[in-house]
N, C-alpha and C positions, 0 to 999 in steps of 0.2 A: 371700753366694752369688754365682754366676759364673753362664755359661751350661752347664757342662756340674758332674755330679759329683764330681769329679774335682779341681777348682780351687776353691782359697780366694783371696777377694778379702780382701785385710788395707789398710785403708785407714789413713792417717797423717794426722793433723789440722793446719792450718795455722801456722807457724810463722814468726817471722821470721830465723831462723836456721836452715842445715841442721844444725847440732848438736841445736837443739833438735826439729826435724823427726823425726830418726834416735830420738834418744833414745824420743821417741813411739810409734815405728813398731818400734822393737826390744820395746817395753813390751805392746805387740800380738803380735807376733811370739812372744815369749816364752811369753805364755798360750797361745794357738796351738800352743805346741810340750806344754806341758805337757800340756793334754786330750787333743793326738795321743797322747801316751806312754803315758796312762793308757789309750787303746783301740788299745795297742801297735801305732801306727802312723807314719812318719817322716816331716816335711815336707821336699818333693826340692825343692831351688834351680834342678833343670834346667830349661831353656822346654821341651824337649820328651823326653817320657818316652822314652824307647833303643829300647825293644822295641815291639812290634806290639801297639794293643788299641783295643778302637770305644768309645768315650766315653759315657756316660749324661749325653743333653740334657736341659736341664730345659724346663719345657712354661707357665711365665709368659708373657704376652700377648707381650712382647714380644721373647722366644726363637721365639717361635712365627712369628712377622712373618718374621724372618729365615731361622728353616727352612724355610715358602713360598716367598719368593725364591729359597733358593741350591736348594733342595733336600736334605732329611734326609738323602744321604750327605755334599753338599761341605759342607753344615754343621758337619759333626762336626770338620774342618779346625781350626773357632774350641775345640773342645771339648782338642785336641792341644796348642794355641801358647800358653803362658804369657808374659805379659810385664811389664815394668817400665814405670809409669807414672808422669813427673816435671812436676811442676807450677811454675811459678815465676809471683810477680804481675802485671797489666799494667801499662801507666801508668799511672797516678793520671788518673783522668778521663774513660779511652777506654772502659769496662764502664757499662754502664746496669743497674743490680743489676734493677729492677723487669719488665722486659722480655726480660732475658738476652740482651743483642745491643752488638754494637758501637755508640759514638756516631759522628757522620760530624761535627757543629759542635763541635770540640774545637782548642787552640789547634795550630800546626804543627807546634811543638816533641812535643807527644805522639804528633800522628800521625808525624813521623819514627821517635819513638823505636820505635814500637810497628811498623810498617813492615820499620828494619834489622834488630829481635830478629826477628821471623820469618823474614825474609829469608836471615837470619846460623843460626837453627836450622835450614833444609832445608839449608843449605850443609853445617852439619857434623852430617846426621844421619848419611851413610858412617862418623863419625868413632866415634858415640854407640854406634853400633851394632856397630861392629868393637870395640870396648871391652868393652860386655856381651855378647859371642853366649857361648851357652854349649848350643846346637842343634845338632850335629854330623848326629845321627841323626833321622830319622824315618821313623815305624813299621819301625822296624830297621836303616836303610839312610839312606847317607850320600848327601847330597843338595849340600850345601856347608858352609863354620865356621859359617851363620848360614841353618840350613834351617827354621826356622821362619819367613820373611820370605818367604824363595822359596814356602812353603805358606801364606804367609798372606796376604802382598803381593800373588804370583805377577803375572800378567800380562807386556806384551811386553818390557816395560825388562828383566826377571829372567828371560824365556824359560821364564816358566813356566805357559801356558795354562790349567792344571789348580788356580790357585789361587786362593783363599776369592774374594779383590777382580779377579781377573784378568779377567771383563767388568763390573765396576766401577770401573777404577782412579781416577774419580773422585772417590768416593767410600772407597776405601781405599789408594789407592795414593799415592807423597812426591808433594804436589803444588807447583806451579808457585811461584816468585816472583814477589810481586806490587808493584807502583810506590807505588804510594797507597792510604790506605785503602779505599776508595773501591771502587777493582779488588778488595782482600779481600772488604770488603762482600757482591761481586757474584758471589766466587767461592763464601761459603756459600749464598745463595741460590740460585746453580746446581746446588749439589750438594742441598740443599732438596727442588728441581726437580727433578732427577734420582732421588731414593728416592724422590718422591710418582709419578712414572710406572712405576714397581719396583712398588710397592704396586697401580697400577690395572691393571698386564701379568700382576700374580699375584691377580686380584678379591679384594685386601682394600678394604673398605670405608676410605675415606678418614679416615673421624672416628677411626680409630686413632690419626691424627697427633697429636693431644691428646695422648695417651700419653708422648710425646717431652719437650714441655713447653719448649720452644726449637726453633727452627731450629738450632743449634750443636749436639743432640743427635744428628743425624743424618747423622754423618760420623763414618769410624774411620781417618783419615788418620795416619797418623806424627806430622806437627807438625800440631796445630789451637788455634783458640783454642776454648778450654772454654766449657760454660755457668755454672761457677763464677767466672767469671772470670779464669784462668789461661789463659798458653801453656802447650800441657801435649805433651812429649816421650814419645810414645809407642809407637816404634817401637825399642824394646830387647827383648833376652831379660832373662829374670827370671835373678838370679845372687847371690852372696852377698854380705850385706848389708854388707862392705865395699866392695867393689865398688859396690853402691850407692850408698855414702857419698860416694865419692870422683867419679862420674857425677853426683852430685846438686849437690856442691862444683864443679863445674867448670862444669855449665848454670848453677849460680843468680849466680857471679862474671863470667861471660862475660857474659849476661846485662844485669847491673849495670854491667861498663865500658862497653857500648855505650851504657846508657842515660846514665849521669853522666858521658862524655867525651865523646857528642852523634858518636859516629862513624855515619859512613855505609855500609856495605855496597855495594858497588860491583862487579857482575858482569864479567868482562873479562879476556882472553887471558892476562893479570897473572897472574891467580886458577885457571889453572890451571900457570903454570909457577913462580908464587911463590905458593902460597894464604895468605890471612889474613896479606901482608903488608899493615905498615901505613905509611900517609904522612899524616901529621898526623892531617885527622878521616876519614881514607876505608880504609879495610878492605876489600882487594881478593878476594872469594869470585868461583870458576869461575861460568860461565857455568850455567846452570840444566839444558837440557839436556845437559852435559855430566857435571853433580853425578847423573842420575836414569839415563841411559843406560850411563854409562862407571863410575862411582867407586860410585855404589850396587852397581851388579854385582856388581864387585869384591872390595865389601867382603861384600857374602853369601857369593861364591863363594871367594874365597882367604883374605879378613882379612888377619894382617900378614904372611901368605907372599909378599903382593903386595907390590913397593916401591914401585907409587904409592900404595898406603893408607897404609905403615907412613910414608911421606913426609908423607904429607897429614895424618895423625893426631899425627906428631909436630909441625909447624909451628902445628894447633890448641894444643896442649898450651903450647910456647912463647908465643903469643901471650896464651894465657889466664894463663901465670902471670907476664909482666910485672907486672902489679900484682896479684898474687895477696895476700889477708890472709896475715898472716905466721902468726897462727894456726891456719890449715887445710891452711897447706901437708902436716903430716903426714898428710891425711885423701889425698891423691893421691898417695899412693906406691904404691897397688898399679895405678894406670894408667903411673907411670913403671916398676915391675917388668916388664910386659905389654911395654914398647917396648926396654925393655934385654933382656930376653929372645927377642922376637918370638911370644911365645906370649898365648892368652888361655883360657880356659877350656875351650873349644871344642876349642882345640889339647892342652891336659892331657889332654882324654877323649880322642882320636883316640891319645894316645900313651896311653895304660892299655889301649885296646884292642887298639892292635897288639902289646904284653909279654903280650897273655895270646892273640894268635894271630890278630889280624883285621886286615884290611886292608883298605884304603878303600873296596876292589871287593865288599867280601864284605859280605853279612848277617850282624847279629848274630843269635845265637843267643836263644831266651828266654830261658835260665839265663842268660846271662853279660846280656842287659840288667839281669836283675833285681838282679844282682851288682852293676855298676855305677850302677845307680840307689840303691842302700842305701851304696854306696860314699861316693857323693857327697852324699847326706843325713846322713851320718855328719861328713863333711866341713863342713858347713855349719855345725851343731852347735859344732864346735869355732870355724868363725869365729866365729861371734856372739859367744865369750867375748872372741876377740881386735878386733874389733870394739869392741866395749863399754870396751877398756882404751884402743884407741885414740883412742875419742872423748872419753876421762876426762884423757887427758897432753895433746890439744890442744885442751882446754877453753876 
C-alpha cells in the first residue's frame, strides 16, 4: 500500500549487489504484473498519470496526519507523483540498529566517509533526477521534463508555491550540505522539531509521534538518511526498470569510490565551472546554494535541453565510470543513450505528443492521456524482458 489507491509500493530486499537487488525487484514486479493482467489492468512506469483525475487517499493514522497538515486537496499532490526510491548502505558503524539514529563517537574515517556520500548525493541529485524524469504532464498539462518535483518539491528554489513541501521545504525540499556529522545530526532533529509544531499548529495530539518510530521517519527529503539504515535517493520519477538498473549501478559505485578512495567532497567555484573534477582525494561539487537554486531548476524545468545539466550530468557520468566494475558497465548504457541522444523519457512523451498534435502549451486531451499512458505501460512490458536479458549477459 501507498498513500493514495492508485500506487503500488513494490519494495526490493536488501542485496549486496545491484544485480542481485534488480533481480529481486523484477521477481516482484513480475507477480505484480501478472495479478494486474488477470484483473485486466496495466502497471504504468510514468511518475505522473498524463491526464486529469483526484486520487483515492487512503485513511491509515498516518495518511491521515498528513492530510490535516497539508489539507485533503494539496494532499492529493502525494497521491499523483510516483517515485523511485534507491537505498545504498552506510558506513559500517555510523547506524545504531536499536535506536535508529546516527552514532556521533564513531572513528573519523567513518564520519568523513558518511559526511562526502551525502554531501556528494545532493550534489548530483539535478543529475539523478534529469536521468529518471519521466513527468512531463500533470493533470494534463505541461508543467516542465520533471513536473512531478515542481508538484511535489515545489517551493521557492522551483517557483512553485502551490507544492506538496512548498511551506515545508524543510522537511521535503534538497536540503543543505552539511560539514560534520554533528551538523547532520542537528539537521534531523530540526526537521523533528519542525513536523512536531505541524502536528500542534493542526491539534494532533503529540503521542502520534510514536507512530513514526524514529526521528529519521519524518522527513521526505530527496536525499535522507533512512531509518533502515541507508542513504536512500529519493528524489527520482518512477521509470523502466532498466533505467532503474542502470540509476541504481551508478549511486551504489559512486557511492563505493568515495568511500574506498577516502575522497573528499569539496564545495567551490571549481564545482561549478569544472563539477566532480577530481585532484587526488578532493572531488570538487558546486557550491550548495548553487546545486538547489540554479541546477535543480534546471533540471525539473529543461532536463538535457539545458547545456548546463546535459554538462553537468555528463561529467558525473565520466567521473563515476573511471573505476566503473567492468561487469556493469553494460547495465548504464541506457543513461549513455540519454546523453548521446539528449533525450530522456520525458522527452519521448512530449515527442509522441506532439506526432499526434499537442504542443507544450496545449492540454492533453483525456482520450489521447489514456492513450499514452496504455502506450507506455505497454512499453514497459517489453522492457522488463529486455531488462532481464540484460542483467543475464552482464552477470
Amino acid at each position: 500500500k501507498e498513500c493514495a489507491k492508485n500506487m503500488l509500493e513494490v519494495i526490493g530486499s536488501p542485496f549486496p549487489s545491484v544485480h542481485g537487488a534488480m533481480n529481486d525487484l523484477m521477481t516482484h514486479v513480475e507477480f505484480a504484473s501478472y495479478v494486474a493482467e488477470k484483473e485486466k489492468l496495466l502497471l504504468c512506469p510514468l511518475s505522473c498519470y498524463p491526464g486529469v483525475f483526484a486520487p483515492s487517499m487512503r485513511k491509515e493514522k498516518l495518511y491521515r496526519i498528513k492530510e490535516r497538515i497539508f489539507g485533503p486537496r494539496k494532499f492529493q499532490i502525494a497521491g499523483r507523483c510516483i517515485g523511485f526510491h534507491c537505498h545504498t548502505d552506510l558506513p559500517h558503524g555510523i547506524f545504531d540498529d536499536e535506536v535508529r539514529a546516527l552514532q556521533l563517537l564513531v572513528g573519523a574515517k567513518v564520519r568523513d566517509a558518511m559526511v562526502n556520500s551525502y554531501n556528494l548525493m545532493i550534489a548530483a541529485d539535478p543529475i539523478f533526477s534529469t536521468f529518471a524524469q519521466s513527468s512531463p504532464y500533470y493533470q494534463g498539462r505541461y508543467l516542465g521534463k520533471d513536473s512531478r518535483i515542481i508538484m511535489y518539491r515545489g517551493g521557492s528554489d522551483l517557483g512553485n508555491p502551490y507544492g506538496l513541501y512548498a511551506k515545508f521545504e524543510e522537511l521535503g525540499g534538497l536540503p543543505p550540505y552539511k560539514l560534520t556529522v554533528l551538523g547532520l545530526h542537528d539537521l534531523i532533529t530540526s526537521r523533528y522539531d519542525a513536523w512536531k509544531s505541524a502536528l500542534i499548529k493542526a491539534g494532533i495530539n503529540l503521542k502520534t509521534l510514536s507512530l513514526y518510530g524514529s526521528v529519521l521517519e519524518t522527513s521526505w527529503n530527496p536525499i535522507k538518511v533512512n531509518p533502515h539504515g541507508t542513504l536512500e535517493q529519493r528524489g527520482m520519477d518512477m521509470n523502466y526498470l532498466s533505467t532503474i538498473a542502470a540509476l541504481g549501478v551508478l549511486m551504489h559505485s559512486t557511492i563505493r569510490k568515495i568511500q574506498q578512495q577516502r575522497l573528499i567532497a569539496i564545495p567551490s567555484e571549481i564545482g561549478i565551472e569544472n563539477p566532480f573534477k577530481q585532484e587526488k582525494d578532493v572531488i570538487h561539487i558546486p557550491p550548495n546554494e548553487y546545486v538547489r537554486k540554479v541546477l535543480q531548476r534546471f533540471a525539473a524545468y529543461e532536463g538535457l535541453e539545458n547545456t548546463e545539466i546535459y554538462g553537468y550530468c555528463k561529467a558525473f557520468l565520466d567521473f563515476a565510470m573511471k573505476d566503473f566494475p567492468r561487469g556493469q558497465l553494460g547495465l548504464i548504457k541506457p543513461l549513455q543513450k540519454m546523453l548521446s541522444s539528449k533525450k530522456t523519457l520525458s522527452d519521448e512523451i512530449l515527442a509522441y505528443a506532439h506526432r499526434n498534435g499537442f504542443s507544450r502549451r496545449q492540454p492533453l486531451t483525456q482520450d489521447f492521456a489514456q492513450e499514452l499512458a496504455i502506450h507506455y505501460s505497454e512499453e514497459f512490458q517489453s522492457d522488463f524482458q529486455r531488462t532481464k536479458d540484460m542483467l543475464r549477459k552482464n552477470s
